[in-house]
N, C-alpha and C positions, 0 to 999 in steps of 0.2 A: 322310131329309131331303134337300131339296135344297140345292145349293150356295150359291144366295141366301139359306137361312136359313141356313147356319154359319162362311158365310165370315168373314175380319176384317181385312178392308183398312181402312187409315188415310186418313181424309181430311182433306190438308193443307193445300188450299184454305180450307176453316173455319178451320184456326190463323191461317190468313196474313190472312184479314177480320180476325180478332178483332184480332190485332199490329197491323196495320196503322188499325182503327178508336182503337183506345185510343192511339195515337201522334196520330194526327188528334185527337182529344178533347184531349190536351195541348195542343199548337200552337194549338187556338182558344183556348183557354183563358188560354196566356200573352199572345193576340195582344189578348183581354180586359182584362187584365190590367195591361198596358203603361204605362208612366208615362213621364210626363218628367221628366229626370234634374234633380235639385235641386241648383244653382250652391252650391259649396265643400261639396259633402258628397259622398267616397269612397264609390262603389257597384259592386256585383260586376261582373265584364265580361259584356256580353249571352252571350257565350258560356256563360260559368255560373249563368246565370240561364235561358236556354232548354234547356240538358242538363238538371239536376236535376228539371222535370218529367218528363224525357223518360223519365230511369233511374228515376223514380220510379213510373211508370206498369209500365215491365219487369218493375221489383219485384214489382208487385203481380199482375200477370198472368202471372208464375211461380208466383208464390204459390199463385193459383188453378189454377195446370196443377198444381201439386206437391197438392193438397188434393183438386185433382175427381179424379186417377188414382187417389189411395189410398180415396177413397170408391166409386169403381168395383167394387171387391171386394168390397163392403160390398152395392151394388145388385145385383150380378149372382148374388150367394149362392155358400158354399159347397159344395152337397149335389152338384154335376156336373162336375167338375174336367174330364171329359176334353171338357165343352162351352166349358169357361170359361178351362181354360188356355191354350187359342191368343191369347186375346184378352190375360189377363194375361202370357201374357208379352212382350207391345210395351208392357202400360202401366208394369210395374216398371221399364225401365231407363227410360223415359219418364221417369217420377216421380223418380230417382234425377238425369237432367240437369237437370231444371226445379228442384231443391231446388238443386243447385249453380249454377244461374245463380238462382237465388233471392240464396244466399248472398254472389253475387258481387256482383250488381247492389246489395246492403245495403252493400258496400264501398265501392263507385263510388259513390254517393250520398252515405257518409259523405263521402270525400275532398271532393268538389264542395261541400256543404252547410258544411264547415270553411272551405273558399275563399269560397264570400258570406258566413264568417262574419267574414274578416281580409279585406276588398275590399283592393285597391289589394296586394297581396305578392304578389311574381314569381316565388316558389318556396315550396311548403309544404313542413316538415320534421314526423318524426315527433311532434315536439315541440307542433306547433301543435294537431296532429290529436290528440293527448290532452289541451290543454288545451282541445279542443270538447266532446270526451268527458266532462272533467269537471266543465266548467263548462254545457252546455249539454242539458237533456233527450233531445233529437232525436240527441244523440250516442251517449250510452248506451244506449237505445232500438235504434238501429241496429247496436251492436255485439251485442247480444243477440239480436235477429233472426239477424245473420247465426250466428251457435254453434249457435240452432233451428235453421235452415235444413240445417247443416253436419250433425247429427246427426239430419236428417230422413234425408239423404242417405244416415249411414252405415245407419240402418236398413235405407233403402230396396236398399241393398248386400246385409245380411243377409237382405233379400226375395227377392233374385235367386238367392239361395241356396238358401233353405229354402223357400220359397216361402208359402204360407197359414200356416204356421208360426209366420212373424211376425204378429203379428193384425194387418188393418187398422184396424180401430178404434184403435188405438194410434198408427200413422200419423195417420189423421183428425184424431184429441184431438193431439198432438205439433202438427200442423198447427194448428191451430185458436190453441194455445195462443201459436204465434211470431207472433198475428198480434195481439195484445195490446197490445205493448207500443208501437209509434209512432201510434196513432189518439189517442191522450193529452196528446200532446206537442205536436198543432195549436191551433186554436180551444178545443177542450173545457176546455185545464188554465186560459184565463182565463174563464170564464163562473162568473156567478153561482152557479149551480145547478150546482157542479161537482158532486157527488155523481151525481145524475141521468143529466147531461148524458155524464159517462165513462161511465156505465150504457150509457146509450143510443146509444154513438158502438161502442161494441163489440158489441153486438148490430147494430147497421149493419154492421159492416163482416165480422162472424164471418158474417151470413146473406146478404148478396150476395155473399161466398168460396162459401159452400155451393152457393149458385143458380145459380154461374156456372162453376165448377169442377163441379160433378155432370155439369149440360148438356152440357157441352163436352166431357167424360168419353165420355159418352156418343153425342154425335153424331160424333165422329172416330173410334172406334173400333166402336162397337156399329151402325151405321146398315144396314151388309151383311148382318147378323147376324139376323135378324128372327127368331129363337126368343128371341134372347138381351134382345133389345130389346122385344120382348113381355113379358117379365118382369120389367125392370127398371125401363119406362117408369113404370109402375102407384106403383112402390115410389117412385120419383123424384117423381113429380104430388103424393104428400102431401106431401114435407119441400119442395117447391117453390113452393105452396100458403102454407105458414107461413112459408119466408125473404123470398117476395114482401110478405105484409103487413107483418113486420116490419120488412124494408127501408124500405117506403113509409113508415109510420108512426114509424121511428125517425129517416129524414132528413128529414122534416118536422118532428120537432121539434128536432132538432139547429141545421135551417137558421135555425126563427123566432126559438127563445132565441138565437142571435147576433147576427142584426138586432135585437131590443127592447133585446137586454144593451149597444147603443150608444144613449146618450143623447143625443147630439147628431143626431140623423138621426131621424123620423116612420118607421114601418115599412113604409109604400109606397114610401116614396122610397127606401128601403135595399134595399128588394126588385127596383126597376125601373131605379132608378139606379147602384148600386154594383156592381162587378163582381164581390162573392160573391152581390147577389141575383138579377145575372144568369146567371151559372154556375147558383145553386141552381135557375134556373125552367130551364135547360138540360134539368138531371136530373131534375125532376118530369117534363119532357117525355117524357125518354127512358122513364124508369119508367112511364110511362100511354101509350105504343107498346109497353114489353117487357109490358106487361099482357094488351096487344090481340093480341099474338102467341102467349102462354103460352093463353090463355084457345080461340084458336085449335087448337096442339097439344094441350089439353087433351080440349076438348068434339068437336071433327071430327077430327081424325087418328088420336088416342090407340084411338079403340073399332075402327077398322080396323086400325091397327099388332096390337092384342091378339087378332084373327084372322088376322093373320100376312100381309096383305096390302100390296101395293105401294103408298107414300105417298110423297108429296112433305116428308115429315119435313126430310131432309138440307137443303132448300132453306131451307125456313122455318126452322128452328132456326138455320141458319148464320145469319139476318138477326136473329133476334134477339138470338144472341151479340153479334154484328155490335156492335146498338144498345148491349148491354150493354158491350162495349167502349169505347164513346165515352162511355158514362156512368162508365168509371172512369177515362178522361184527365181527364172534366169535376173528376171527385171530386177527383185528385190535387193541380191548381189550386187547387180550393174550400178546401182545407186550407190555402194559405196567403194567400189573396187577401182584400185587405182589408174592413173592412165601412165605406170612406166611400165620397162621390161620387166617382165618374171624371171 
C-alpha cells in the first residue's frame, strides 16, 4: 500500500470550521433574538444571556466529537487492527477530552442558566445552584448530562487501555443515551402533543448527533487514509441516509406544532415574524444545503473514493460540516426563543 492509503494525519482545519461555524450560528441567533428590556422587570446581564448560547453550543458539539469518535470504531470494523489502530489511537484520547469538555461545558451552563434564573444577584452561592437544580428541569437535566459525559469519559480511559475490548457500541449507546435528557426541558415539555413531540424532539437530536459526529469522525481523521475511508464511507452513506430524513422530518414537525400550539399568532405570521420562525426557516435552509452536499458525497465522490482514488472529499465535507455547524448554533437558540412577534 501506498502511504496515501494508510496514513492518519488529523485534520484540524475541519474542527476549527465546524467551532467556529456553530459559535457564529449562536451569535446570529441571539442577535435574532434580542429584545428590549422591559421597564421595572430584573433581567439577566447581556453577559449571561450571550455566554449560555455560546457554552451551550460547545456542549453540544463535544457531544457530537465524544459520539462521532466512538462511532468511528464501529465504521472502520474490527477484523484489521494493525490497519485501524493507527487511526484509533488519536481517536480514543480524542473521545476521552471531548467527553470531559462535554462534561465541563454541562457545568458552565448549569452555573450561567441558575444566573438568568436569580437576574439581578451579584454572587451565586452553592445554595442557589441547587435550588435551580431542584426546582427547575433544565437543572437536573444538566447535572445528569454531565455524570454521562464523566463516565463516558472514564470508559473512554478504559479504552486507552484495553483498547477494542471495551465495545464501542457501548460507548455509542452510553452516548446517545446523555443526550436524552435536556432536549425535554425546552419547548417540547409545554406542547400539546407532549407525548409525540418528546418522541420526536429526541429522534432529532440522537440522529443529527449521529450525522454529524460520524462525518466528522470520519473526515479529520480518515480523509489520508483511502483504504480505510473506502470502507467506512459505504457503511456511513446508509446510517446518514436515515439521520438525514429523520432530522428533516422530526424538525419540521417539532418547529410547526410550536408555532400552531400558540393561539394568539396565524402560522405564517409565527413562521416569518417571530424569532423561532425565523431561526426554524434558518435550519430548513441549512438542512436543504446539507442535503445538496451529502447527496453530492453520496452520488459523485463516494463511487471514486471506493476505488481508492484522489477526491476532493476533505474539501466538501469540511463545508458541509461547516453548514451543519451553524445549524446547531441555530438549534441551540431555537430552544429557547420565543414563538411571539419580534
Amino acid at each position: 500500500m501506498t502511504r496515501a492509503e494508510t496514513t492518519s494525519q488529523v485534520r484540524w482545519a475541519t474542527l476549527l470550521c465546524v467551532v467556529t461555524a456553530g459559535l457564529l450560528g449562536a451569535l446570529i441567533g441571539v442577535a435574532l433574538t434580542a429584545s428590549a428590556p422591559i421597564p421595572g422587570v430584573v433581567e439577566p446581564s447581556e453577559v449571561v444571556s450571550a455566554a449560555i448560547p455560546i457554552v451551550r453550543v460547545l456542549m453540544d458539539l463535544s457531544a457530537v466529537a465524544t459520539i462521532g469518535l466512538a462511532l468511528l470504531s464501529v465504521l472502520v470494523g474490527y477484523d484489521r487492527p494493525k490497519l485501524t489502530e493507527p487511526v484509533l489511537r488519536k481517536a480514543r484520547p480524542a473521545a476521552v477530552a471531548a467527553a470531559l469538555v462535554w462534561a465541563a461545558t454541562s457545568v458552565v451552563a448549569l452555573i450561567l442558566q441558575t444566573a438568568e434564573f436569580k437576574p439581578g444577584t451579584a454572587t451565586l452561592t452553592p445554595s442557589d445552584i441547587g435550588t435551580y437544580i431542584a426546582e427547575v428541569g433544565a437543572g437536573k437535566a444538566l447535572v445528569i448530562v454531565a455524570v454521562l459525559a464523566l463516565l463516558h469519559a472514564g470508559l473512554g480511559v478504559f479504552a486507552l487501555r484495553k483498547g477494542e475490548k471495551v465495545p464501542a457500541e457501548v460507548r455509542v449507546g452510553l452516548g446517545m443515551f446523555a443526550l436524552l435528557p435536556l432536549p425535554v426541558t425546552g419547548h417540547a415539555s409545554n406542547w400539546s402533543y407532549h407525548d409525540y413531540t418528546m418522541i420526536s424532539m429526541e429522534l432529532h437530536v440522537m440522529s443529527a448527533v449521529a450525522w454529524c459526529g460520524g462525518l466528522g469522525a470520519m473526515i479529520v481523521l480518515l480523509t489520508a487514509n483511502r483504504t480505510l475511508l473506502a470502507y467506512a464511507l459505504p457503511r456511513f452513506s446508509k446510517l446518514a441516509t436515515l439521520c438525514l430524513a429523520l432530522s428533516a422530518v422530526t424538525g419540521l414537525f417539532n418547529g410547526i406544532v410550536e408555532i400552531l400550539a400558540n393561539p394568539t399568532i396565524g402560522f405564517w405570521a409565527g413562521l416569518f415574524t417571530t424569532p423561532y420562525g425565523q431561526l426554524m426557516l434558518l435550519k430548513v435552509l441549512c438542512t436543504g444545503v446539507i442535503a445538496v452536499l451529502a447527496a453530492n458525497l453520496r452520488w459523485r465522490l463516494m463511487p471514486r473514493i471506493m476505488r481508492h482514488q484522489r477526491t476532493a472529499i476533505a474539501s466538501w465535507a469540511t463545508v458541509e460540516l461547516a453548514v451543519m455547524g451553524l445549524a446547531f448554533g441555530f438549534a441551540v437558540v431555537l430552544t429557547r426563543a420565543p414563538v411571539t412577534a419580534s
